[in-house]
N, CA and C of each residue as an Amber inpcrd file, in Angstrom:
protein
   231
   0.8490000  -1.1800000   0.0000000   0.0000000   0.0000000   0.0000000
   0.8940000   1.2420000   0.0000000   0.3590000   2.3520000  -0.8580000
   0.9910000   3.5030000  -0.6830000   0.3580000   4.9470000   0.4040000
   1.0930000   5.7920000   0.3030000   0.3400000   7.1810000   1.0660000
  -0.6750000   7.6360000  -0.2080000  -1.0750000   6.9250000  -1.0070000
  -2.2440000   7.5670000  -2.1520000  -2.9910000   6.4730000  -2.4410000
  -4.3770000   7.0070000  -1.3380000  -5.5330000   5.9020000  -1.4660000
  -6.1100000   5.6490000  -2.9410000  -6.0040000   6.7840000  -3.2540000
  -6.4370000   7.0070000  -4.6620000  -5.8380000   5.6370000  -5.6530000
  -4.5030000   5.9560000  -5.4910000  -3.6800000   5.1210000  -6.5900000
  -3.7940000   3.8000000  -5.9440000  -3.7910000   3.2670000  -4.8530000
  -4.0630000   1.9770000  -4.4980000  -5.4060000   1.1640000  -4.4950000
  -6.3850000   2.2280000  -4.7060000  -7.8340000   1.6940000  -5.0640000
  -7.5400000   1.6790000  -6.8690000  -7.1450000   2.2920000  -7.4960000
  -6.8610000   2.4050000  -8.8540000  -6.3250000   1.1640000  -9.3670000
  -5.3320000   0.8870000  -8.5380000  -4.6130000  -0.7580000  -8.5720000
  -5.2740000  -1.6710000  -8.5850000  -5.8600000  -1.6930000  -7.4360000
  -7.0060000  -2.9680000  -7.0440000  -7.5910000  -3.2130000  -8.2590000
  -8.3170000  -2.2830000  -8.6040000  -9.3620000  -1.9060000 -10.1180000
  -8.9070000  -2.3840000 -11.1430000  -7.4820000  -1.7370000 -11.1040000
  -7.0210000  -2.4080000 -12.8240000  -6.5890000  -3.9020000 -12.7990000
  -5.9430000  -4.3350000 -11.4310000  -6.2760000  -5.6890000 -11.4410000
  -7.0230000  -6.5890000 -11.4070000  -8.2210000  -6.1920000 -11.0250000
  -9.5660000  -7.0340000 -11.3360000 -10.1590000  -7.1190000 -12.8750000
  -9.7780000  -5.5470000 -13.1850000  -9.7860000  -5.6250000 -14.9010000
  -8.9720000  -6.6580000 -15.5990000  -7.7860000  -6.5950000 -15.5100000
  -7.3380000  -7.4300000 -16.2850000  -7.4280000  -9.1290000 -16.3360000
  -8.1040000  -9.4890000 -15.1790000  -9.2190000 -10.6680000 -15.1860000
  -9.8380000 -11.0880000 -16.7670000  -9.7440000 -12.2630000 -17.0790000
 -10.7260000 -12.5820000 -18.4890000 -12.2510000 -12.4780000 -17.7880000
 -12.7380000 -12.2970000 -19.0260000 -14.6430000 -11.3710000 -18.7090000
 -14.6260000 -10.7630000 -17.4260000 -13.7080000  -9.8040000 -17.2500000
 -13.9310000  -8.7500000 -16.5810000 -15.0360000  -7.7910000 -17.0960000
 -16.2410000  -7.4890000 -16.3590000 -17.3190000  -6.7070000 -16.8860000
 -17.3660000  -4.7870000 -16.1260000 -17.3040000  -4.1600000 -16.6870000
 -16.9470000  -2.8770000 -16.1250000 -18.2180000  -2.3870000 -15.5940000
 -19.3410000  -2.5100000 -15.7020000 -20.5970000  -2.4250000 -14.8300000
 -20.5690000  -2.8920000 -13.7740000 -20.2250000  -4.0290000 -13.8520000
 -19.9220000  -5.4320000 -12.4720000 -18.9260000  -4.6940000 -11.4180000
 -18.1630000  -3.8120000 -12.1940000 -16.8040000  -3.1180000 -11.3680000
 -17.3430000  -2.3250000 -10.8840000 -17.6790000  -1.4300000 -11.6600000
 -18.7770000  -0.0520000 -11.1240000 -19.6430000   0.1760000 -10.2680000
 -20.5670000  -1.5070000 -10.4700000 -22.0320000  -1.6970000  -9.2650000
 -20.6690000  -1.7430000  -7.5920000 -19.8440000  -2.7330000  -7.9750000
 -18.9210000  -3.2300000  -6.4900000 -18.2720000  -1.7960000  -6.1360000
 -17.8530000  -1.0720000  -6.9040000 -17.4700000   0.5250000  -5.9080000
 -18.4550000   1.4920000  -5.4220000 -19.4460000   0.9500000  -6.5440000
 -20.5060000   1.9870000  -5.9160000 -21.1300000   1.4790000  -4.1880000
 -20.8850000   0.0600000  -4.0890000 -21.1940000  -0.3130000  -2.9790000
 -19.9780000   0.0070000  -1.6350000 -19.2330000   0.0880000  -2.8470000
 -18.4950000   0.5720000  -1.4030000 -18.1220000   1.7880000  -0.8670000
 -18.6540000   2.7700000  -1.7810000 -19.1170000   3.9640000  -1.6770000
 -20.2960000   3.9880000  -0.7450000 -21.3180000   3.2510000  -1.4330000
 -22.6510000   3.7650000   0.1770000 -22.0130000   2.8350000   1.6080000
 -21.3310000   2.1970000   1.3520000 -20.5740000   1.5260000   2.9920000
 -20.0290000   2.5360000   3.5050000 -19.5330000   3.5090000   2.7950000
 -18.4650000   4.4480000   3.5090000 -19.1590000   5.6360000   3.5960000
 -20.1310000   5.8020000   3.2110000 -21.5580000   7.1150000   3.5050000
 -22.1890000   6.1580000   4.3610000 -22.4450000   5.2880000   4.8760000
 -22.8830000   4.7880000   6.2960000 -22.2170000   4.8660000   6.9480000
 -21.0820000   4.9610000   6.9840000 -20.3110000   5.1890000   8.6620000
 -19.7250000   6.5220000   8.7370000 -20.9110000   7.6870000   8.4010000
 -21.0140000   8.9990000   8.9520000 -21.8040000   8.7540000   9.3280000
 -22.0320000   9.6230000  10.7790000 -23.4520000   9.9900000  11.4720000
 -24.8420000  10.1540000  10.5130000 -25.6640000   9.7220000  10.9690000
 -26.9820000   9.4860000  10.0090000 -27.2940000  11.4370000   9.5700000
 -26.8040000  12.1290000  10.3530000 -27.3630000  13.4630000  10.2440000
 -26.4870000  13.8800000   8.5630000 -25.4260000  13.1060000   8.6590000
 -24.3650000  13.8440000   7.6800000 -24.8430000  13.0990000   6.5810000
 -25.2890000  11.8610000   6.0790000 -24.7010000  11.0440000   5.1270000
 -25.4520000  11.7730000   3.5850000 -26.5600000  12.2910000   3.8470000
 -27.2340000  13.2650000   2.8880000 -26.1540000  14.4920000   2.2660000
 -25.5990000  14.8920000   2.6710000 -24.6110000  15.4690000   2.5280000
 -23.2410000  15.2610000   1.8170000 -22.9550000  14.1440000   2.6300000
 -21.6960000  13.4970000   2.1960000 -22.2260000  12.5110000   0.6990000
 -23.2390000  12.2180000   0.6920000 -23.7680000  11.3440000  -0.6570000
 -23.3630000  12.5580000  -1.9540000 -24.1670000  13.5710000  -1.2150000
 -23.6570000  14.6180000  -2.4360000 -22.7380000  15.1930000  -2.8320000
 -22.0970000  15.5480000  -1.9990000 -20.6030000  15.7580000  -2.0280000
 -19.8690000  14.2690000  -3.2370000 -20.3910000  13.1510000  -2.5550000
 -19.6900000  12.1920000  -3.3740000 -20.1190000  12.3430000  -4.6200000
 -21.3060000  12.3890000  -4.9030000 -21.9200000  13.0860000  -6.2270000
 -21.2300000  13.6740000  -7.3660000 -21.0750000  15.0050000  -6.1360000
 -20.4260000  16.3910000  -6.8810000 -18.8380000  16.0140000  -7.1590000
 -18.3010000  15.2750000  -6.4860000 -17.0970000  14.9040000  -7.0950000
 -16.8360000  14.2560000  -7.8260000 -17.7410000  12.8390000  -8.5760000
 -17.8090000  12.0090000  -9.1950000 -17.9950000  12.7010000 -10.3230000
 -19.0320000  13.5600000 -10.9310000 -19.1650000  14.7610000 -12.0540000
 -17.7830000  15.4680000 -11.8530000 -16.8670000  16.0430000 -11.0890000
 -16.2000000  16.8300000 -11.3730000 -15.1820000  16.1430000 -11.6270000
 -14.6310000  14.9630000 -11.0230000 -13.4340000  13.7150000 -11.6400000
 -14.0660000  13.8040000 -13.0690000 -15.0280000  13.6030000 -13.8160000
 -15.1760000  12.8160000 -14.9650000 -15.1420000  13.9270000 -15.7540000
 -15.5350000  15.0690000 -15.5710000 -15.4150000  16.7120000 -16.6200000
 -13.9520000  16.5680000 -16.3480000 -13.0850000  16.4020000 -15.5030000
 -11.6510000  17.0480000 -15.6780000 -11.0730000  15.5530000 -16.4160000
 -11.3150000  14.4660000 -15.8620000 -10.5360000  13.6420000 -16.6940000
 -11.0080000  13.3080000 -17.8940000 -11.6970000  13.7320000 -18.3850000
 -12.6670000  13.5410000 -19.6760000 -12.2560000  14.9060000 -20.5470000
 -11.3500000  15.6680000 -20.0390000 -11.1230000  16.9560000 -21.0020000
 -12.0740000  17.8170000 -21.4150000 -13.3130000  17.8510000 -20.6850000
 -14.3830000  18.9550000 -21.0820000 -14.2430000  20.1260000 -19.6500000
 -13.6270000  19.9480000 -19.1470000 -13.0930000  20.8750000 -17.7940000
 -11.7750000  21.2840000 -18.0410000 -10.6900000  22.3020000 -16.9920000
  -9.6240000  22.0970000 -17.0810000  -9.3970000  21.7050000 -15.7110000
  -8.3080000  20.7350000 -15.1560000  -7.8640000  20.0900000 -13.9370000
  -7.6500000  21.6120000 -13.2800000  -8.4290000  21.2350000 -11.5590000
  -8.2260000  22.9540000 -10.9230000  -6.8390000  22.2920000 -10.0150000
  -6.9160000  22.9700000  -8.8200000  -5.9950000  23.0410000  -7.9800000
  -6.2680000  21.6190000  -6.9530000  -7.7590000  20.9380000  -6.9650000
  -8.0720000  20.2880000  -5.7670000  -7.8500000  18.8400000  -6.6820000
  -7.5480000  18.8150000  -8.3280000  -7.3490000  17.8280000  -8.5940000
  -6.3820000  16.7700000  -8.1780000  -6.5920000  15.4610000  -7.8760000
  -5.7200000  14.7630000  -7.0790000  -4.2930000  14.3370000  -8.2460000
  -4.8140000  13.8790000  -9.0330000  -3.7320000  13.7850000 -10.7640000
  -3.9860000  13.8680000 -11.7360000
C-alpha cells in the first residue's frame, strides 16, 4: 500500500480488470457499494450530505478527466 488511497484503489481496479470477462458495470455496481458503505459510517445526520458531495465529485473527476473541464488546484492527478 501507498500514502495515495487514490492510486491503491486504482490498482485494485485495474487488477480485477485485467481478469478474463472482466465486466466494467460489475466493477462499477462493487465501488458503488463501497461507496454507500463508507456514507454509512457517517453519522446518520451527515450522510445526505456526504452522498452529495460524493456526487459532486464524481461529475467533477469525470469533466476534468474527460477533457471537457480544465484540472483545478483540488485535482488529485
Amino acid at each position: 500500500m501507498s500514502d495515495c488511497l487514490h492510486c491503491d484503489i486504482n490498482e485494485l481496479v485495474g487488477k480485477r480488470l485485467e481478469r478474463d470477462g472482466a465486466d466494467l458495470a460489475e466493477v462499477a455496481a462493487l465501488i458503488a457499494e463501497s461507496l454507500a458503505d463508507l456514507i454509512l459510517l457517517a453519522p446518520a445526520d451527515d450522510q445526505a450530505k456526504l452522498m452529495a458531495d460524493a456526487i459532486g465529485n464524481l461529475g467533477h473527476a469525470y469533466l476534468e478527466k474527460s477533457g471537457e473541464i480544465e484540472a483545478g488546484e483540488t485535482s488529485r492527478h
